[in-house]
C-alpha positions in Angstrom: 108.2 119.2 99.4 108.6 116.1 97.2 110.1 117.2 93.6 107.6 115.8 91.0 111.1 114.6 88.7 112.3 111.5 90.1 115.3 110.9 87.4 116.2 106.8 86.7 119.7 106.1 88.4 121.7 105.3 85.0 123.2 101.5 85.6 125.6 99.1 83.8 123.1 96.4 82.2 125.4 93.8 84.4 124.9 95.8 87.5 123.8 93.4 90.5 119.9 94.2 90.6 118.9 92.2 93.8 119.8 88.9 95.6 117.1 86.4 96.4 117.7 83.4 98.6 116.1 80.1 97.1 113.1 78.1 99.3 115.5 75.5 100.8 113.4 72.7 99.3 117.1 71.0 98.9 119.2 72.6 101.7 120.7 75.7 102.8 118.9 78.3 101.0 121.3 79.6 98.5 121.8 83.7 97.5 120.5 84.2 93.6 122.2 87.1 92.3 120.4 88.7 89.1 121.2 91.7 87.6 119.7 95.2 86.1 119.5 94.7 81.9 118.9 91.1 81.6 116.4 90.9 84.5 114.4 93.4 83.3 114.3 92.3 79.7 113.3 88.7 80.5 110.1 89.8 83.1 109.2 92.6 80.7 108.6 90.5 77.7 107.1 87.2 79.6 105.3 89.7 81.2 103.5 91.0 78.5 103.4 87.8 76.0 102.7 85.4 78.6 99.8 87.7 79.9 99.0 88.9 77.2 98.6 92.5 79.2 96.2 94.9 77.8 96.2 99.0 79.1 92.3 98.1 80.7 93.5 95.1 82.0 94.2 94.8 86.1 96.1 92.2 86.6 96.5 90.2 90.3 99.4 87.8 90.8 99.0 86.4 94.5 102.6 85.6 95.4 104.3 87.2 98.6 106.3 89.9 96.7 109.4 88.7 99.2 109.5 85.3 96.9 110.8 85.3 92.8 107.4 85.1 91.6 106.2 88.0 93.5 109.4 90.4 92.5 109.2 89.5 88.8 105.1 89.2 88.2 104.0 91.4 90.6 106.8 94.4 90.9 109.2 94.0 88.0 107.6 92.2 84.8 103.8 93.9 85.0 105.2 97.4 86.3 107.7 97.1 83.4 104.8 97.0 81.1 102.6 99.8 82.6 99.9 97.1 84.1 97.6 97.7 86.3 98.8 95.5 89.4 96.4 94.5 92.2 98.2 93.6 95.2 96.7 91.9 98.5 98.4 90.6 101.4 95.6 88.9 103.8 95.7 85.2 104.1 92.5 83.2 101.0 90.1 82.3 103.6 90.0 85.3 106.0 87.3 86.2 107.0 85.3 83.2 104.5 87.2 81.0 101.9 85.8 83.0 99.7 87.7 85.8 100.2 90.1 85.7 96.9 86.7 85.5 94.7 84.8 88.4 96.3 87.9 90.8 95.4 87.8 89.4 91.9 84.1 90.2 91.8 84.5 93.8 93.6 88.3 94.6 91.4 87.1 93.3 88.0 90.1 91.5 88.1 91.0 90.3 84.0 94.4 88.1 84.9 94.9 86.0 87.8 98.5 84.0 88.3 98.5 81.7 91.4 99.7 78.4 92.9 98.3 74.8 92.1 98.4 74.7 96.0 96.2 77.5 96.3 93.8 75.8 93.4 94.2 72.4 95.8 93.3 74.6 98.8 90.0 75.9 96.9 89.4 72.3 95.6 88.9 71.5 99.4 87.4 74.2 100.9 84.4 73.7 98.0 83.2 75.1 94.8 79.9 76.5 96.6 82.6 79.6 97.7 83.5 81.0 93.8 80.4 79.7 92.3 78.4 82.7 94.6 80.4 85.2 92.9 80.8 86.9 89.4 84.1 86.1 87.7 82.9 87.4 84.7 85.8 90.1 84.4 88.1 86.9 84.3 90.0 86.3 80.5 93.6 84.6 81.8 94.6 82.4 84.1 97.7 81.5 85.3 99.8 78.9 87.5 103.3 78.8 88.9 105.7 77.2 91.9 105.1 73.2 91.0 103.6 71.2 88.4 99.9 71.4 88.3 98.4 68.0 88.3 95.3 67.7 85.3 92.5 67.4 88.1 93.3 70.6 89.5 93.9 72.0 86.1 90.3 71.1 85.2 88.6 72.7 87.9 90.9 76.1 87.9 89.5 75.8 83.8 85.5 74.8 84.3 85.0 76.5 87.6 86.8 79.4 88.0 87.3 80.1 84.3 84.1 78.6 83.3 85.6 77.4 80.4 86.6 80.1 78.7 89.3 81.4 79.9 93.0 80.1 78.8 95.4 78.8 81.6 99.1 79.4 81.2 100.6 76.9 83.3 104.2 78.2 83.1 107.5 76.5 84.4 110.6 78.6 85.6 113.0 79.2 88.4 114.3 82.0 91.2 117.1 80.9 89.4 116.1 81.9 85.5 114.4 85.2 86.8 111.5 84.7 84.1 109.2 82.3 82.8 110.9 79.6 80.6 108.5 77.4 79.3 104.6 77.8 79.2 101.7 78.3 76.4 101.0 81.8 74.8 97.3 82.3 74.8 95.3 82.5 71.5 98.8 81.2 70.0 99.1 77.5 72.2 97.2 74.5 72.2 96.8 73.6 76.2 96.4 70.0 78.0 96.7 69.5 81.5 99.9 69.0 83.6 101.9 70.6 80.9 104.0 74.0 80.3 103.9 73.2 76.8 106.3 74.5 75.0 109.8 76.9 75.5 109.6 80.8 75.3 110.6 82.1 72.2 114.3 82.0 72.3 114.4 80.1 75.1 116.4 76.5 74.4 115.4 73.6 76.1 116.2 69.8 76.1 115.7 66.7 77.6 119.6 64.6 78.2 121.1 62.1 80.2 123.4 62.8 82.6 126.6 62.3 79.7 124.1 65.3 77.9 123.2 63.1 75.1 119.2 64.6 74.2 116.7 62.1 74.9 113.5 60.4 72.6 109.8 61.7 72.7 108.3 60.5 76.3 111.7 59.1 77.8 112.4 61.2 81.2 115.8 62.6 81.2 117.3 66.0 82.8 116.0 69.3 82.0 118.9 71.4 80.8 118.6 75.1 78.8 121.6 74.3 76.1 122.0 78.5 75.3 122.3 81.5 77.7 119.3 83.8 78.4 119.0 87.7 79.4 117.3 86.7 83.0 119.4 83.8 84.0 121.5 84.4 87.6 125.2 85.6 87.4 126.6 83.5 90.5 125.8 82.5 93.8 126.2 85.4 96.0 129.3 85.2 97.7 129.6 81.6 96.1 131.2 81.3 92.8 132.5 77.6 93.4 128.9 76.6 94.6 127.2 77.8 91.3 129.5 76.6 89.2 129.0 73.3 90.8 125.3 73.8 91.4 124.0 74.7 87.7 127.2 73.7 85.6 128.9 70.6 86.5 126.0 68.4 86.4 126.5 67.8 82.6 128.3 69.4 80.0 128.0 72.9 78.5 124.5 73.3 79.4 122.6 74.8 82.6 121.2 72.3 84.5 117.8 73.0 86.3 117.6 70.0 88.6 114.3 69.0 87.6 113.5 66.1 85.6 111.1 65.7 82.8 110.2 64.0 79.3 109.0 65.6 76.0 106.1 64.4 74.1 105.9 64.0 70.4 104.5 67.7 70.2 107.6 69.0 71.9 105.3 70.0 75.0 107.7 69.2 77.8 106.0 67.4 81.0 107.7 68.5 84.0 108.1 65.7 86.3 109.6 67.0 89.6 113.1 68.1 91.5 115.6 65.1 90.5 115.6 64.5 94.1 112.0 63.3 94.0 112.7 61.1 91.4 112.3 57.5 93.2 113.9 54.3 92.1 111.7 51.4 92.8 112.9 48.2 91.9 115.0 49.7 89.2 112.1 51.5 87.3 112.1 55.5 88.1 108.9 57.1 88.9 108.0 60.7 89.1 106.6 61.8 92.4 104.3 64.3 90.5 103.2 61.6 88.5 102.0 59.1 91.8 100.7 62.5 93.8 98.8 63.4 90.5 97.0 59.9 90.8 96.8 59.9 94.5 94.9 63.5 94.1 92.5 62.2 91.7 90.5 60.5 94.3 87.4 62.1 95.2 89.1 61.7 99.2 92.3 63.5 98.4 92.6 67.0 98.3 96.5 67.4 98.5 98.9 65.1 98.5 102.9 64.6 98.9 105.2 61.6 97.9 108.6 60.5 98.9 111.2 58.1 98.7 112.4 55.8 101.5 115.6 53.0 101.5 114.0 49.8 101.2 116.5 46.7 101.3 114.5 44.2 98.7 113.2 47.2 96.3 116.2 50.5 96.6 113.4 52.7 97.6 110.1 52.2 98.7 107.2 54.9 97.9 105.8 56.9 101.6 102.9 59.0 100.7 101.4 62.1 103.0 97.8 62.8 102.1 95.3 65.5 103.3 91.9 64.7 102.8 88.7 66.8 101.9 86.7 68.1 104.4 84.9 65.3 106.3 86.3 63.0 105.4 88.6 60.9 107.9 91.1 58.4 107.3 91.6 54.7 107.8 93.0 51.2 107.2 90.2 50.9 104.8 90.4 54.0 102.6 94.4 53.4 102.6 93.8 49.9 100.7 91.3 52.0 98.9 94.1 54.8 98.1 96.7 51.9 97.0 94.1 50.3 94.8 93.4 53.7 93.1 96.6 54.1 92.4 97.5 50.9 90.7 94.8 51.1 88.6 95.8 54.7 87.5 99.7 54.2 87.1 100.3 50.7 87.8 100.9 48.3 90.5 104.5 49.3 90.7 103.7 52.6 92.3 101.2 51.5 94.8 102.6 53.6 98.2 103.9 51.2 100.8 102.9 53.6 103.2 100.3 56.0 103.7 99.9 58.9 106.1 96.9 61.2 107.0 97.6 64.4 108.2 95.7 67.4 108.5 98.6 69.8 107.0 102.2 69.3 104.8 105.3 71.5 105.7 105.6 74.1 103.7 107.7 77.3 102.6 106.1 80.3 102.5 106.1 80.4 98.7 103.6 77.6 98.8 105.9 74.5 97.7 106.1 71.2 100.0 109.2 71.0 101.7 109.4 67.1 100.8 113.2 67.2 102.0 111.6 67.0 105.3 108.8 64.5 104.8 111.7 62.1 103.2 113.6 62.1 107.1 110.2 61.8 108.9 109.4 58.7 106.3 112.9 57.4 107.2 112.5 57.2 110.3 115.5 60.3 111.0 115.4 63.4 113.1 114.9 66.2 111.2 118.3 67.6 109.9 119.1 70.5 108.0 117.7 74.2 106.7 114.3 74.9 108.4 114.5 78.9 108.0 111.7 79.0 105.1 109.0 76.5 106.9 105.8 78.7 107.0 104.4 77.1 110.3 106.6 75.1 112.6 103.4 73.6 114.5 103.0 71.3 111.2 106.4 69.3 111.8 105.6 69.0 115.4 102.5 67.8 114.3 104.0 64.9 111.8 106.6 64.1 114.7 103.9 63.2 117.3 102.0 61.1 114.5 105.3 58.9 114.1 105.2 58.4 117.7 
């Protein structure tokens, strides 16, 4: 028989906990090495400020618990806390698409934390399929893996909140181990397409690459300028590439690799990896910032952006759209697209080109592997880390549309 005591194992606080490998959005997927005390002190605390957990509550985050966001807010973080965790690991439309709304419904579900893809999915697939169910039990919402664009937002807010429910739209890394920047609920002020503001404790700043800080609204590097509890020791097995990684980048500060600008009310606006950052004629734009746009036509229902060399402009913008059901592409709805873009950015980040396709690449963790949509827009053979693609059939699929 099974003893009923089931002593803790007694650990150094610095004693490696686990080692994640990252997505490979970049390259070879790197191992993230976190340990025991710090680990456990960031996703405890986020878990239960963020959340805002509650002993009635039952709280569902839907990440794979393989991926960060499922080991620190599904296992780590809630269980830390005593929470009440759902857990589910069928696919959101099996057998209807309104499979994630019905368990809400049957659960009583009080918190759900999810992916702006999955909202995008949702977004396509109707709002006939939550609007048939009750989501009264609903108070917290939550978003995490990309930045949410504000159309998205809206909808997550009016439809599936109904209004009333506050969205966290929080901003963090495999890398950080907890959530770094997003509102507090009751406590935050929210407007879409931003994390707001820093954790308490948490030191953020916007800088150029010789780590001077940045004005209100000018993009810049996100750094953290101080050391957290949850941040990553190393690279497993790779001390060299995690010093050169996270701390070579600019002086005396982590650097995240994504860039962004803060407003006047210190809520930072995360505007992408640094990567998909794309120089046009000398004038950067965020690719979030032209997918954001692109999405908020009533055609679009997800869409990624890229970069391509361009001899008279540096870089010329290639756009991959999926489009709401029914609707099918065309010369016509592309000049449409372009137009719509203009008018909500400017002219400057009209697409050169535009692709329809039924799916993007993606990792399993839900983010678009745009490292692989910038070699198909070149032109190139695909090259590099394909390990964390979720379905293979979707690159074959964008290959035999080139040809």
């Amino acid at each position: 028989t099974v003893s009923d005591d089931c002593p803790a194992e007694e650990l150094d606080s610095e004693h490696p906990l686990f080692i994640l490998y990252t997505s490979g959005t970049t390259g070879k997927p790197k191992g993230i090495l976190h340990t025991t005390g710090g680990y456990l002190t960031g996703t405890y605390i986020t878990s239960k400020w963020v959340f805002d957990l509650k002993d009635e509550d039952t709280y569902w985050c839907t990440a794979d618990i393989g991926w960060v966001t499922g080991h620190s807010y599904v296992v780590y973080g809630p269980l830390a806390n005593g929470a009440t965790v759902f857990m589910y690991e069928g696919a959101p439309n099996h057998p209807e698409p309104d499979r994630f709304w019905k368990l809400i419904e049957r659960h009583k579900i009080n918190i759900l934390y999810t992916a702006p893809t999955a909202i995008r999915a949702f977004i396509k697939w109707g709002e006939q399929y939550p609007l048939k169910h009750d989501l009264s039990s609903l108070r917290l919402l939550g978003t995490v893996g990309e930045p949410i664009n504000p159309e998205a937002w809206m909808w997550y807010h009016t439809i599936i909140g109904k209004g009333r429910c506050p969205i966290v739209d929080t901003w963090w890394q495999t890398e950080t181990g907890a959530i770094m920047i997003s509102p507090l609920p009751g406590a935050t002020p929210t407007v879409p397409g931003t994390a707001t503001r820093p954790f308490p404790g948490i030191l953020i700043d916007i800088q150029t690459k010789a780590g001077k800080s940045v004005p209100a609204n000018e993009g810049g590097y996100l750094v953290v300028t101080k050391p957290f509890p949850s941040m990553l020791r190393t690279i497993y097995k790779d001390d060299e590439r995690y010093q050169k990684t996270y701390w070579s980048e600019i002086p005396h500060v982590y650097f995240a690799g994504d860039g962004a600008r803060r407003d006047e009310r210190g809520y930072f606006w995360i505007m992408g990896r640094v990567d998909d950052v794309i120089n046009v004629s000398g004038h950067r734009l965020g690719t979030a910032e032209v997918e954001s746009a692109l999405v908020s036509h009533p055609a679009v229902a997800e869409a990624a952006v890229v970069g391509k060399p361009d001899e008279l402009k540096g870089q010329a913008i290639s756009a991959f759209v999926t489009l709401e059901g029914g609707r099918t592409g065309g010369d016509e709805l592309k000049a449409e697209l372009r137009a719509h873009v203009a008018k909500e950015i400017g002219s400057l980040a009209k697409p050169d080109d535009i692709r329809f396709t039924d799916m993007l690449p993606k990792t399993r963790s839900g983010k678009i592997m745009r490292r692989l949509l910038r070699e198909i827009a070149a032109g190139n053979q695909v090259a590099g880390d394909t390990t964390t693609l979720e379905d293979f059939s979707v690159l074959e699929k964008l290959r035999q549309d080139e040809e």
